[in-house]
MARMI-799009 format. One record per residue (C-alpha): residue number from 1; x, y, z. Coordinates in pm, 1 decimal. Layout:
REM residues N
<pt><nr>NUM</nr><u>X</u><v>Y</v><w>Z</w></pt>
...
END
This chain:
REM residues 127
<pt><nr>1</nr><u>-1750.5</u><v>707.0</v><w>-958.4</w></pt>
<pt><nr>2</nr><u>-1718.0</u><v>452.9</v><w>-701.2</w></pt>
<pt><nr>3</nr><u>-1490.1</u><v>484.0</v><w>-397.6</w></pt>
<pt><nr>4</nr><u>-1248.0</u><v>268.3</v><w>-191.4</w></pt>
<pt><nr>5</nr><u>-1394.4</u><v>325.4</v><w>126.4</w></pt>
<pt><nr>6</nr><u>-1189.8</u><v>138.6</v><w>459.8</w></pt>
<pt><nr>7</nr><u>-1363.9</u><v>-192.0</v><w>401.9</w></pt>
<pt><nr>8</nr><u>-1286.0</u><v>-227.1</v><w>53.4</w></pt>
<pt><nr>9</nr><u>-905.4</u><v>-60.1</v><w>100.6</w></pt>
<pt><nr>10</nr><u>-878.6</u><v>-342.3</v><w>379.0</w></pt>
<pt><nr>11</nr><u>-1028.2</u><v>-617.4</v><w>145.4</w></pt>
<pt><nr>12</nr><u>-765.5</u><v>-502.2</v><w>-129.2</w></pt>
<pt><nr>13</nr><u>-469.9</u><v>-509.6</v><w>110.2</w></pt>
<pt><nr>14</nr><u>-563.4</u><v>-904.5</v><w>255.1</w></pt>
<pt><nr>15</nr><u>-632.0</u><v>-1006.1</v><w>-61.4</w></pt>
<pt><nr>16</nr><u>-312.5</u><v>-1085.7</v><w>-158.5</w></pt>
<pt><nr>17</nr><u>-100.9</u><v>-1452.9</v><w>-51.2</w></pt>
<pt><nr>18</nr><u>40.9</u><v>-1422.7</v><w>345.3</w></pt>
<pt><nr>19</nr><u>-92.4</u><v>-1053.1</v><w>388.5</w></pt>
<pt><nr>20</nr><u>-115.0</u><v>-948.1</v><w>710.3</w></pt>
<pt><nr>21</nr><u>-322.6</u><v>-672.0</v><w>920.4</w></pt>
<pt><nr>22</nr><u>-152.1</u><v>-499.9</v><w>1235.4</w></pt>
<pt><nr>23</nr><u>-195.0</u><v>-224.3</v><w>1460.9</w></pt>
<pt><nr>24</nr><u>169.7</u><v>-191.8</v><w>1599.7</w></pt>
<pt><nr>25</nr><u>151.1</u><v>127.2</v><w>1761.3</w></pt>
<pt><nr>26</nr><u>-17.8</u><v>108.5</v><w>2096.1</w></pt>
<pt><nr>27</nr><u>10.8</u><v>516.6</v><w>2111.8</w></pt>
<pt><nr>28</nr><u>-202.9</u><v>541.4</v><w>1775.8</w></pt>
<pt><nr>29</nr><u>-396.4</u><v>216.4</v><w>1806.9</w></pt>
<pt><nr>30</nr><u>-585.5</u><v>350.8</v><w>1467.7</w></pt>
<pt><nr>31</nr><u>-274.4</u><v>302.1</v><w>1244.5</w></pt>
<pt><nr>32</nr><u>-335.7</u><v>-14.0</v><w>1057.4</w></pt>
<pt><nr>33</nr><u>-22.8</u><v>-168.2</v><w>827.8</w></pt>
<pt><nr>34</nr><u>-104.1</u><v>-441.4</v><w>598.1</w></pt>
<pt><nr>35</nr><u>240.7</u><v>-665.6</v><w>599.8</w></pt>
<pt><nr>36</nr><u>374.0</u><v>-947.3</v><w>406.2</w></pt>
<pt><nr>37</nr><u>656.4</u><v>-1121.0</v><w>538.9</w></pt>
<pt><nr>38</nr><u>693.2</u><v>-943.3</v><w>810.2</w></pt>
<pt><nr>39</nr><u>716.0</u><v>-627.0</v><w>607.1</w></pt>
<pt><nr>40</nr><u>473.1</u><v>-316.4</v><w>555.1</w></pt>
<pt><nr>41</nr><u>325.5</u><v>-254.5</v><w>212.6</w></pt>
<pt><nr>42</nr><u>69.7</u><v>-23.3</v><w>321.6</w></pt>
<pt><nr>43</nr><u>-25.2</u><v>164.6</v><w>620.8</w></pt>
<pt><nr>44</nr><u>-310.5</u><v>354.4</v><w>707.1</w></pt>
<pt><nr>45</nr><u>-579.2</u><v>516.9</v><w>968.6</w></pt>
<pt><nr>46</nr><u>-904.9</u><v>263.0</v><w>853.2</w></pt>
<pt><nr>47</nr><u>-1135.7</u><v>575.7</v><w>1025.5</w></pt>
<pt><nr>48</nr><u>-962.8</u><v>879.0</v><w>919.5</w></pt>
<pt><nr>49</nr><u>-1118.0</u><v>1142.8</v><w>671.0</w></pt>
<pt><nr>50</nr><u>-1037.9</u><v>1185.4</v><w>414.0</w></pt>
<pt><nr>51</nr><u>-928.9</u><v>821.6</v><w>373.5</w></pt>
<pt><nr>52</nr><u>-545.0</u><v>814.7</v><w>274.3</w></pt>
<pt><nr>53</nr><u>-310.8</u><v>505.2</v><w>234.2</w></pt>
<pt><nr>54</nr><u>54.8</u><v>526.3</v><w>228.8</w></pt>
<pt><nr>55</nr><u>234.2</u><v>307.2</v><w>15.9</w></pt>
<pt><nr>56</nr><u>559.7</u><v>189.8</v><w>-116.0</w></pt>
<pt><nr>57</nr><u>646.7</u><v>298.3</v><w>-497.5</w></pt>
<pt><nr>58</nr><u>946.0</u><v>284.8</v><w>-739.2</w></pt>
<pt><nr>59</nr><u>1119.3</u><v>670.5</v><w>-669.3</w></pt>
<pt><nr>60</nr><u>1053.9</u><v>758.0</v><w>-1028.0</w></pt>
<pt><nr>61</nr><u>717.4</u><v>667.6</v><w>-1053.6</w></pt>
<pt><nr>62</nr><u>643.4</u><v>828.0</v><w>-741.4</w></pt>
<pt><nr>63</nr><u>803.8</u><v>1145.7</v><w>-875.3</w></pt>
<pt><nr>64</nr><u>546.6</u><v>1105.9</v><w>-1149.1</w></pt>
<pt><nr>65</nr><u>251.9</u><v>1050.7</v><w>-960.3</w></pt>
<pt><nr>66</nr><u>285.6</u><v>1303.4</v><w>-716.3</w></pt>
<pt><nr>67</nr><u>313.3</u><v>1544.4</v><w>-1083.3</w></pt>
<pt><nr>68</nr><u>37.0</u><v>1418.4</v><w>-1215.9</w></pt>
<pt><nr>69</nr><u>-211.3</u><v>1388.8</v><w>-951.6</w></pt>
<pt><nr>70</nr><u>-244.5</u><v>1629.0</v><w>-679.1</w></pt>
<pt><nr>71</nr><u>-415.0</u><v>1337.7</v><w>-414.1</w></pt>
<pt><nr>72</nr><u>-57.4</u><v>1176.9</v><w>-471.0</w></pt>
<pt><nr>73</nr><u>183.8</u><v>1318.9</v><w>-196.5</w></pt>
<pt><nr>74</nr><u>526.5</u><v>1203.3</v><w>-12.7</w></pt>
<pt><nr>75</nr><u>486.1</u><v>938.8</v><w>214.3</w></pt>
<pt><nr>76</nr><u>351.1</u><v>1127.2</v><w>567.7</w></pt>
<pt><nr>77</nr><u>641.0</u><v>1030.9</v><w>850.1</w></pt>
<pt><nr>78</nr><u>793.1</u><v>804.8</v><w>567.8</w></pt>
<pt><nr>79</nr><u>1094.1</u><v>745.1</v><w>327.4</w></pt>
<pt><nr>80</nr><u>954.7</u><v>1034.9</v><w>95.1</w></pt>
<pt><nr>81</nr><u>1179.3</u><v>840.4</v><w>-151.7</w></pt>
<pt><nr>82</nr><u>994.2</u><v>510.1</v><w>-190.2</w></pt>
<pt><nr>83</nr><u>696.7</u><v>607.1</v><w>-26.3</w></pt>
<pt><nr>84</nr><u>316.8</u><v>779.6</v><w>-112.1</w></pt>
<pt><nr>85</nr><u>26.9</u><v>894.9</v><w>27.3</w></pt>
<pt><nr>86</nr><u>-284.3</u><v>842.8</v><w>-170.9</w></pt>
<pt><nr>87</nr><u>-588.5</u><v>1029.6</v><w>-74.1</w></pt>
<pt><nr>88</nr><u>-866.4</u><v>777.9</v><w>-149.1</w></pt>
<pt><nr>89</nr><u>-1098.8</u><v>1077.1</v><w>-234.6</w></pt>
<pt><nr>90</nr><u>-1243.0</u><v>919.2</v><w>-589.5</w></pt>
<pt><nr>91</nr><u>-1023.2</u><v>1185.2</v><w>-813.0</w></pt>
<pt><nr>92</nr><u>-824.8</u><v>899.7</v><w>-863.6</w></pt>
<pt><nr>93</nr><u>-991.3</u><v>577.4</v><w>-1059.0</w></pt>
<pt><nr>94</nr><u>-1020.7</u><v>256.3</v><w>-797.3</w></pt>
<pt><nr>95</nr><u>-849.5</u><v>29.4</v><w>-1047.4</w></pt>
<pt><nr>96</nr><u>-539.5</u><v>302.9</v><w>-1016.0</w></pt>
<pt><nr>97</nr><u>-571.1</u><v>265.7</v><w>-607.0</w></pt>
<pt><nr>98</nr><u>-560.7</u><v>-65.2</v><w>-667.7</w></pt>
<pt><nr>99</nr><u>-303.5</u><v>-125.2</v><w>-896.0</w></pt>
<pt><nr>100</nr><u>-90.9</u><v>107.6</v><w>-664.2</w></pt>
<pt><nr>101</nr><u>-154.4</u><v>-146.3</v><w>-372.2</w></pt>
<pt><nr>102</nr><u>-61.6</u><v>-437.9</v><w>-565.3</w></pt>
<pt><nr>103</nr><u>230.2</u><v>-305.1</v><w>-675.9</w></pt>
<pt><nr>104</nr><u>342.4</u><v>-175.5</v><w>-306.6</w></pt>
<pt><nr>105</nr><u>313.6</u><v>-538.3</v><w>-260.7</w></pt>
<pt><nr>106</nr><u>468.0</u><v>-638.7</v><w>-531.0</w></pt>
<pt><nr>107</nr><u>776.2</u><v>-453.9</v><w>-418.7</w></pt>
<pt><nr>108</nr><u>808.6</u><v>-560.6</v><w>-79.3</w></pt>
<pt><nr>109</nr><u>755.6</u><v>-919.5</v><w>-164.3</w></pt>
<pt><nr>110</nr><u>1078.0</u><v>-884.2</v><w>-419.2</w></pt>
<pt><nr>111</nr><u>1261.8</u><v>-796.9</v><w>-165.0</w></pt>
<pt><nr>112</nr><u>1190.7</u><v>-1067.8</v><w>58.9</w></pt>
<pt><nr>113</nr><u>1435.1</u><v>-1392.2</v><w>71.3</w></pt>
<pt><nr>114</nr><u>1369.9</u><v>-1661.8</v><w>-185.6</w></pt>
<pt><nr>115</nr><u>1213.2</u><v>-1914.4</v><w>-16.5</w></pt>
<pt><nr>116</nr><u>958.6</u><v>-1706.6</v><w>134.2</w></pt>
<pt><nr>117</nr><u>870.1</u><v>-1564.1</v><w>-220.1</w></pt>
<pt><nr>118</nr><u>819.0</u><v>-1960.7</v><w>-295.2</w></pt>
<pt><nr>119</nr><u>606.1</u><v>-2002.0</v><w>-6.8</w></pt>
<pt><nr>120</nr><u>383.3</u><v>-1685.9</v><w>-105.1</w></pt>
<pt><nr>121</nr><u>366.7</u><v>-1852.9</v><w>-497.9</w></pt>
<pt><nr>122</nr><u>464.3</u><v>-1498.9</v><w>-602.6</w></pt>
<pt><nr>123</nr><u>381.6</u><v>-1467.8</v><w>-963.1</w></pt>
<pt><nr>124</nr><u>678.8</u><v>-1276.9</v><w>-986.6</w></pt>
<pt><nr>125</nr><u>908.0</u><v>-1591.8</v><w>-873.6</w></pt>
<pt><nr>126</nr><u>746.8</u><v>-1766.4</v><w>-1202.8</w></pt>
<pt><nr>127</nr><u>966.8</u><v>-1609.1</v><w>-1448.8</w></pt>
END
C-alpha cells in the first residue's frame, strides 16, 4: 500500500486554490502549516518519523475517527475539539489522508469572509 510520504503530504496541502506553506515558529523552524487565507488547515514536522499531520475536523467526526482508527489521535498542542493528528503510517488508505486534508480545508475556507471564498472559487461558494 502506498504511502504519503512529506513530498506528497506537501503536494496535497498546495494543491488546493491560495494555499499557503509557512514555518512560523523560529524556535521549531521544522513545523510547517499549510494556510489559506491567512488561516492553518494543516500543520506538520515535513522530517519527523513517523510522519503525522494535524488537522482540523468536524468534533463528531473526529470523535469517530479517533474510535475507529488508532493512527487518529487529538490534535498534539491543539483544540482537541476540532483538531487531529493523523499518523501517515499507511494503516490508513491515502485517499482517506487525503480526503481528511481536503476537508480541513474545506472547513477553514467556510469560515473565511465571503469575498475571499469568491476569490479562492471555492466550490463550496457554488451552491
Amino acid at each position: 500500500m502506498p504511502v504519503i510520504d512529506a513530498k506528497a503530504l506537501r503536494a496535497a496541502c498546495l494543491g488546493f486554490n491560495g494555499a499557503t506553506e509557512e514555518n512560523p515558529f523560529p524556535r521549531h523552524p521544522e513545523v510547517c502549516t499549510f494556510k489559506v487565507g491567512g488561516k492553518v488547515f494543516a500543520l506538520t514536522s515535513l522530517d519527523a518519523a513517523p510522519l503525522t499531520v494535524s488537522l482540523k475536523c468536524d468534533p463528531e467526526l473526529a470523535q469517530r475517527l479517533r474510535a475507529a482508527h488508532p493512527e487518529v489521535i487529538p490534535g498534539y498542542h491543539l483544540n482537541k475539539r476540532h483538531w487531529n493528528t493523523v499518523s501517515l503510517t499507511g494503516a490508513l488508505p491515502d485517499r482517506m489522508v487525503r480526503e481528511l486534508i481536503e476537508d480541513s480545508y474545506d472547513l477553514v475556507v467556510a469560515s473565511l469572509p465571503r469575498a475571499q471564498r469568491l476569490l479562492l472559487d471555492w466550490p463550496g461558494e457554488r451552491h
